[in-house]
Every structure is written in C-alpha cells, then in structure tokens.
Phi, psi and omega in degrees: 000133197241123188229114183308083150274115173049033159068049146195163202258074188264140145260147187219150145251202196287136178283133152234159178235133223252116172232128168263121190263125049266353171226141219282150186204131200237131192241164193241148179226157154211109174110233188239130193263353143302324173334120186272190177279164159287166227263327192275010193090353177314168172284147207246120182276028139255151179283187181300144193213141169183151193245113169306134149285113224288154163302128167280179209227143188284139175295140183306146172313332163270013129279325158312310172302331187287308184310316149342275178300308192323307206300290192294320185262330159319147219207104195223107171004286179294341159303297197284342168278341177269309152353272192297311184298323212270319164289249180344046213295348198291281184323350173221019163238346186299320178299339196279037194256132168256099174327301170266039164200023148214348183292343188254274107065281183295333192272332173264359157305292211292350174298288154291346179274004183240073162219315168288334176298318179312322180265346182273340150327301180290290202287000168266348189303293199299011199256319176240034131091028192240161146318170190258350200276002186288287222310323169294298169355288189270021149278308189306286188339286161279024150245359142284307202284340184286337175323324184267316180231025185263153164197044170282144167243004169225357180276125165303092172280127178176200296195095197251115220275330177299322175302287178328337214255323184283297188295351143331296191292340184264333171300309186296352170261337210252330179307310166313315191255356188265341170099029142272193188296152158267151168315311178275028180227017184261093218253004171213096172305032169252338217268145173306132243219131159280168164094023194304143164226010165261112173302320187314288175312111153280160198316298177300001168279131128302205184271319164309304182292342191287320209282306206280348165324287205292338202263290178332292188278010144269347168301305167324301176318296172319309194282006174296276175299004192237352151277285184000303220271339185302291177309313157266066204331104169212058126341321190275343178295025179273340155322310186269003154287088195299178171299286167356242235300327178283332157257044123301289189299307195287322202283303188314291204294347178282312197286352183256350171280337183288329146314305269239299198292312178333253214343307207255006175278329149332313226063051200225132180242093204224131195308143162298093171267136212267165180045214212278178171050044158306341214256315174298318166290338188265314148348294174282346163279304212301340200258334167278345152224054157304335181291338203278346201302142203274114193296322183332303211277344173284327190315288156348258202314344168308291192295298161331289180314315191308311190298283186296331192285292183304353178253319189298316193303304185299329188279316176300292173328287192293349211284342135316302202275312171299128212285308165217162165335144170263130190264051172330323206276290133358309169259025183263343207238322149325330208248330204284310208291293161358234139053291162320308193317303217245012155312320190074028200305307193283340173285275193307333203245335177088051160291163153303095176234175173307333167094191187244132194261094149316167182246185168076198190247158191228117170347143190271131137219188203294134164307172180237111193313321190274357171263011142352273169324296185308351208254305210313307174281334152324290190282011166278337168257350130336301199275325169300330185294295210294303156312286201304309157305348196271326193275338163311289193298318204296318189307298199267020173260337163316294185309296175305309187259008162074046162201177210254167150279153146233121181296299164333332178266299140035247175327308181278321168323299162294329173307310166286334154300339193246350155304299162320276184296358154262035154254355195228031141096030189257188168232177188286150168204178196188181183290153191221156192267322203288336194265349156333286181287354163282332183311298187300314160290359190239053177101305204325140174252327191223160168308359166279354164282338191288323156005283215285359164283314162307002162241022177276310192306308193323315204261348146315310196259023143283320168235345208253288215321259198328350165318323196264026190294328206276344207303134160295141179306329193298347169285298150338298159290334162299307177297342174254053049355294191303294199303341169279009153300322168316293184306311178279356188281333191307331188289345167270001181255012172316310183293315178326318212287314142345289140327345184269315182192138205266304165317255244275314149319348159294302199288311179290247206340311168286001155250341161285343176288332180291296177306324147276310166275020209216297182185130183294351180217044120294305178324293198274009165260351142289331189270338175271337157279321169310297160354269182301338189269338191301327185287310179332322163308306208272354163274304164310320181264042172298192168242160149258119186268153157252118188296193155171137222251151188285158175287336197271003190177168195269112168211124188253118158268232163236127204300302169332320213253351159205147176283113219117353180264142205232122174280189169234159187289163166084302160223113223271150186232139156204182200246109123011088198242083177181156154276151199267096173211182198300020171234009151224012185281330196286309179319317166288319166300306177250068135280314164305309179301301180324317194270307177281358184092358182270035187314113170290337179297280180315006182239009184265305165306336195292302167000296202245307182285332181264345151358269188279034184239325197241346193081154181294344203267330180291314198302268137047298188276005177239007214249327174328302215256335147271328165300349177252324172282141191240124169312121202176146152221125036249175209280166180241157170239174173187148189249328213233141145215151206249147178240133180250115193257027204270330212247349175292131172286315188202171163191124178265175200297329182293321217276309170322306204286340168294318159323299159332279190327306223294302160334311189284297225304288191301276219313330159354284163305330214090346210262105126349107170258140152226153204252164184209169115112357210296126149317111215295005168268326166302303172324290216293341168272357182277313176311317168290322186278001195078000139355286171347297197277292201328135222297136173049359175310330178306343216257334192242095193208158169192190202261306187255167199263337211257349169306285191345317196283328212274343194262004204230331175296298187289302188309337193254352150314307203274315163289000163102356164327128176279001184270323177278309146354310231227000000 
C-alpha cells in the first residue's frame, strides 16, 4: 500500500517480530528487511533495521569461583612482586626518582610545610581536646606512613581541624561520662582525678591519659573501617559525597570551631558542651561570663589577629609570585611564647599556656578494647569525612599534574595512617587542604616531602619541644581562627553559587546549618540524604515533553523550546527525560495523560455516563469519538502516540507494567503507543517484562521517531481513519 507522506511515496507491510533460536534476537522489518541501503547513500523508504547480537551467557557460579581462585591464589614471582609494589607504592617509584630534578623541590615543600606544621600541631591539639605533644605525634606518624603507601604526590596528610573537632566531641563525651574533672573545674589537666564511677578506668589514668585512650581508640576504630572499606573495595563511595554537601559540611563544622576557641581567645574557663546545639550552648556560656574574662589573654589575642589576618591576606594575594608562604604563623608564636616567658603571663596574670611538652616517644599501647563500642559510630564518619577528603584533594591534585590515583590504596593509606599511630597516643588525621597547597606551591614532586616534613617534627620533639612550655593557648586559638578564613570566605560566593544551581546551593545551606547548628556529624548525615532525595526529586519532576518535527529535515524537538517546528495530524510524539521506576511510574502515566489531553479513566467514565444515559448503540458511537478527541483548543483528534524513550535510562518491573498499563489503557481507546529510540537495556527489560507477548505489542518499537511516525500514519490509513484521509 503506497501512502502520500511529505511529497513522497512509502511502501510499508505488516511489521514482525522475529526470535532466533538457540538466542532470542529481535529484528524489526518493515517490507523486506533484506533489502540492502542504496549504494549512493540515499535515504532508503525503509525504516532502520538491525539485528541483536545474541547474548552471551553468563558462566556458572563455579566457574567464576575458579576462576576467582585461580586469579587471587595463584602464586608467580611477578605477581607477588606487583602485589607488594601496588600496597607499597614508595617501592615503585622510589628507584625511578630523578634525583637532580627533584630532590631540591621536594626538600623546600617538605620543609616548609613541617615548619608550618609545628604550631598548627600544637593548636589543634586543644581542638580535639589532647595535650600538644599528641598533636605533634600525629602529624609526625602520618606523614611517614602516607608517604609509604600513599599515591597522591602531592597531598599533605596530618592533623585536619574538622577530624579534631569530632574527635574533641567524643573525647569530651566519654571524659564526661567516665566521671572525670572538666577542664574549667580542674587547674592542672594533669593532676589526679577523684569521683571515678567507671570501674573500667584505671585508677592511675588521669584526665590526659584518660582524654588521648579515647581519641587513640576511635582513631584506631576509624581507621578499621577505612581499611575494611579498602579491602571490599568500595572506594567509589566518594563519589556520592558531592563537592556541595562536603563545603557545606566543613563551613558549618569551621563555624563550631570557631565557636569552640571564643573561650580561649577570652580566658574564659568554661566547660566544652556535648551532644546536639553545641554551637548555641557554648554561646550562651561565653556570653553569660564575659565578666570573667582574662584581660592577658584578650589583649594577646587581639594583637595576635591584628598581626595574622593582614599577613595570612599578604600570603593569599601574592601567592603566585612568592616562591614559598612566609611562616607568620611560626614567628608569632616564637615572639608571643618569648613574650609569655619573661612576661611571667601565666604567674602573674593566670593566662592559659600549653604546659610542658616532654620530648622523645612514649612507648606504644593498645587502644582500650572496652570503649569500642562507645566509639563506633563516631568513628564511622570519622573514617567517612577522612577518606573522602583525602580521595578529593588526591583526585584533584591528580588531575591537575596529569597522573592518576587509586581510591583503594587511597583507602588503605589512611587507613593505616590512623591505625599505626593510634598505638603511639595519636588521633585521625586525613588530607588538609591549606597544606596541599603549599606543598604544590612550593616545588613538591614526590611523597618525599612528607619525609622531609617528618623529620623538620623529628627535631621539634627531640629537641624544640619543651620551648614552647610558655605558649599561651590564646595564640593558638588565633591560629586556628585564622587558618578557617578559607571556609568561611565560602559565605560571600552564596549568590554565585545560588545562580549556578539552585539544588546544590540548597544541599550546602542545609548542611552546614545542621552541622552547625544541630550536631557536626548530623550534618553530614543530613547532607547525603538531602543528596540522594534531591536526585530522587529531579526524577519526579521530570516533564513529558511534547516533540514537533523540524521542516528542513526529520529531527524532533521539544515544541516549547524552538521555533519553527510542526506536528503531524493524528499523531502527537512525545518524550520522557527519565527512567521510568517504582518512585515516578505512577507520575509518568499522568504526566503523559496531563501532556496528550488524554485521560483513559476520565474517557471510560465518560463513557459508562453515557452508557447509561444513551444506551448501548449511542455509547459505542461515542466510545469512537472519545477516544480520539482531545481537550485542547481548538480540539485535536489523535489515532497514534509515539514515545521517544531516547532519554529513559532503565526501566525497572513497576516502570514496565507502567509501559504496559499505558499501552493496554490507549489501545482501550483505540489510541496506539509506539515506542521509538529505546536502549537496548530498555529492549531487554521490556522484553523480560512480557511487554512483548502481548497481542501486536512486538511490532511497535523502532529505531528512529521518525519510522515510528511514518508507521503510526500508514497504519491509521489502512484502518481507515479519517483524520489522515483528510
């Protein structure tokens, strides 16, 4: 049958659909589907034909396990030797080291960031709630071992102020619950402590030895799971931690350290408070003994700020020309401790200092087995934070100088940073960003600057160390004020960030307002659920678009969105921009009924009224007519709709039987669904669903919108439609 479509001449026959044994492979014809293309390249008045390839067939489970064993228990020199290099990676890059092209590079990173490093040690120390000799520890520790297994070449690993702030809250909860002194009611957190109500606690742990057990054994804990997580390689969840919900997470947690220090920028000795709206209660202490306040120490601090903001500013500004950060920070904290000595600051005036820093290492023990438990979930977003930052910055430092990372190795590297060294009294630490970058600005080539930081700490806690006996805290606490300017600078790109995406600016506010205000690692368990329903949103609220095809050529767009496009009578095309699953399928039929003008329910009832109003011989000649006519003005009839599924992704068994339904619901009516563009992932779940066996359902599926249209035209010829006719 030869049908006038667009000022040419198509023939079409009956479409079938073709299963090959011994694997089913479904071909679409229209005519003779041997028919080859012409030679010259013309457009061909057949539609597009193509034949699946049959499916392989999945192997049994006991050939996979063998295979399995075969792979992993096999045992060959170079295997074991690729093994050991790949958990070691020091081992395979190290022989490859160019020596007079990197060695001057890596030693003036490594230099200055463990120059830098000595007061940001000491000043984080009071952030999660330890002595300062910890704080030097774990800088030292892990920045040998990422060094060793690590395979970032440029991420500073050490001492991270959001990781300090959880383990602070949990040391300060466990501190709390174990019956010891609080700090403000204590005058030497060293001194032996009465009221034990924990049996558990030996008598002879103070509140120090007591404070770093608990930071060691949730480090330790963390660092459990951040191997695990190694070991069943699930690396890739770093993925689903956005940029959003991770600067979301850190500005909220910068806004409670910054709460957390207003005490010592004061002098004010006043308890650290636990569990949620920490950020409001410790407010409301500072401000209910403002009178108390230590003049030394605001005076200090003042002068400190005055000092650091305007120099940290000069390090931001300049930081292309200068060769490397000028260490403000460092001669602040040599001239404020001078200053403290012979000040007499802590005799005369009761400031606050650091105490006595011993030098050398403290024997290694065992974390205590019995606060685990108490720990556990604390240290699983411990070990989630801490990971995610390191495979970000490790990515995009990757990225940048053009060689790659493994998120798995990753994974055991930190990991084994917070193992090790919570044998030797340390706390979690991960990649920090402000010290990345100095690294990257200042030369570094190889994982041999953290070497050479680790031994600029070495010589601090052999020797340097006890210097600093004099240090006020409140100089501390300015550095760590100071150094969250990065984080908080985020609150002046809000409108950008708003104009860019309105969801992912959503997803930040609401996670830093939880994290601050509510519990820091609420936050980050508001922000990955906020994540997932947002995308889970952006499904619901797909559209159904309606198509219209261009003049110059068959190309279908969206109708709204350009000008110039034309429909065909009889049959409306329209578009999907989702996969179709049990959380939008009911939303995808009427969004589809809502876009054609078509309800079947509502034309069924119509129906069923006129029935019983008219009789059966009227209903019949009205069942016609509903079925075709649409609201709209002026009304449209329509025989065919066409689905362009170019944009469906999946379809799960709920989205089929919505595909199905739709189908039966229109064929009901008279109305034709033909399906067009589907991914062969769509095919086979459709296929799977029984789509298929349903009566002429095989025939209507196609390659292009545009067989479809032209297959949805001659068919409503050939039944006689009058709409086409005409």
């Amino acid at each position: 049958m030869k049908v006038p479509l667009c000022g040419r001449n198509f023939t079409f026959s009956s479409q079938t659909l073709h299963f090959r044994n011994p694997e089913p492979s479904w071909i679409m014809t229209h005519g003779d589907a041997s028919r080859p293309p012409s030679e010259d390249g013309a457009e061909s008045d057949q539609p597009l034909v193509l034949e699946r390839l049959p499916k392989t067939t999945d192997p049994s489970w006991r050939t996979c396990m063998s295979r399995r064993l075969k792979k992993h228990c096999s045992c060959t020199s170079d295997k074991v030797k690729s093994k050991i290099q790949g958990f070691v990676p020091i081992l395979k890059w190290l022989p490859n080291y160019r020596l007079k092209d990197w060695i001057l590079g890596d030693a003036m990173s490594g230099l200055i960031v463990g120059v830098l490093l000595v007061p940001q040690s000491i000043a984080y120390s009071l952030l999660a709630s330890q002595d300062p000799i910890y704080g030097l520890y774990t800088s030292f520790f892990s920045s040998i071992i990422y060094a060793l297994l690590g395979t970032s070449r440029h991420i500073s690993v050490g001492i991270f102020g959001v990781l300090c702030l959880l383990v602070g809250q949990v040391v300060d909860r466990e501190l709390a619950s174990a019956g010891y002194l609080t700090e403000a009611t204590s005058n030497n957190s060293a001194a032996p402590l009465a009221g034990l109500v924990n049996n558990s606690v030996d008598p002879a742990c103070d509140r120090s030895c007591y404070a770093i057990t608990v930071g060691a054994t949730v480090t330790f804990t963390a660092g459990v799971y951040q191997v695990l997580m190694g070991v069943f390689q699930v690396g890739f969840v770093s993925v689903y931690l956005s940029d959003s919900l991770l600067s979301g997470f850190a500005t909220g947690a910068s806004l409670t350290i910054l709460t957390s220090q207003v005490k010592y920028l004061l002098g004010l000795k006043i308890p650290r408070p636990t569990g949620w709206f920490t950020l409001i209660k410790t407010w409301y202490g500072v401000f209910t003994n403002l009178g108390k306040t230590n003049i030394c120490d605001l005076v200090t601090s003042l002068v400190c700020l005055l000092i650091l903001i305007p120099t940290k500013e000069i390090n931001y500004r300049f930081k292309d020309k200068l060769k490397a950060p000028i260490p403000f920070e460092l001669f602040v904290v040599i001239i404020a401790t001078l200053a403290s000595h012979f000040g007499h600051f802590n005799a005369d005036y009761g400031s606050g200092v650091a105490g006595d820093i011993p030098t050398g290492f403290l024997p290694p023990q065992l974390p205590s087995w019995s606060l685990i438990p108490n720990v556990a979930v604390d240290a699983f977003s411990i070990a989630i934070v801490g990971f995610a930052i390191t495979v970000s910055l490790s990515e995009m430092f990757a990225k940048k100088h053009g060689y790659s990372v493994d998120a798995n190795q990753e994974m055991y590297a930190i990991g084994f940073c917070n193992i090790i060294p919570s044998f030797f009294r340390c706390f979690a630490n991960s990649a920090a960003l402000t010290k990345t970058l100095v690294r990257d600005s200042t030369g570094c080539h190889t994982q041999l600057s953290g070497l050479v930081s680790a031994l600029v700490l070495l010589l601090v806690l052999l020797i340097i160390a006890p210097l600093f006996y004099s240090l006020q805290k409140c100089v501390l606490a300015v550095i760590i004020v100071v150094n969250l300017r990065g984080a908080l600078r985020k609150f002046t790109e809000i409108p950008s960030m708003w104009h860019l995406n309105r969801i992912d600016t959503g997803i930040w506010l609401l996670t830093m307002a939880t994290s601050a205000l509510v519990n820091t690692e609420l936050g980050l368990l508001v922000g990955v659920l906020a994540s997932a329903f947002s995308v889970i949103g952006r499904t619901q609220r797909a559209q159904m678009l309606e198509l219209g095809c261009a003049s110059s050529r068959e190309h279908y767009e969206d109708l709204t969105a350009y000008y110039g496009l034309h429909t065909h009578p009889g049959v409306a095309v329209f578009r999907y921009q989702a996969p179709v699953y049990y959380a939008n399928q009911s939303l995808f039929k009427k969004s589809l009924y809502k876009c054609t003008g078509l309800n079947p329910g509502k034309a069924r009832r119509r129906m069923l009224k006129l029935k019983r109003q008219n009789g059966e011989k009227d209903a019949v000649e009205a069942d016609a007519s509903t079925s075709v006519t649409l609201d709209g003005n002026p009304p449209r009839r329509l025989h065919s709709v066409v689905m362009d599924c170019s944009a469906v992704l999946f379809l799960d068994s709920a989205g089929v039987n919505a595909v199905k339904e739709v189908h039966k619901d229109y064929g009901e009516l008279g109305v034709k669904v033909i399906l067009a563009q589907c991914s062969t992932s769509v095919v086979d779940a459709l296929e799977r669903g029984g789509y298929f066996s349903d009566q002429n359902g095989g025939e209507r599926i196609f390659f292009t919108i545009a067989d479809a249209v032209r297959y949805a035209q001659s068919h409503s010829v050939a039944n006689g439609d009058c709409d086409s006719k005409c």
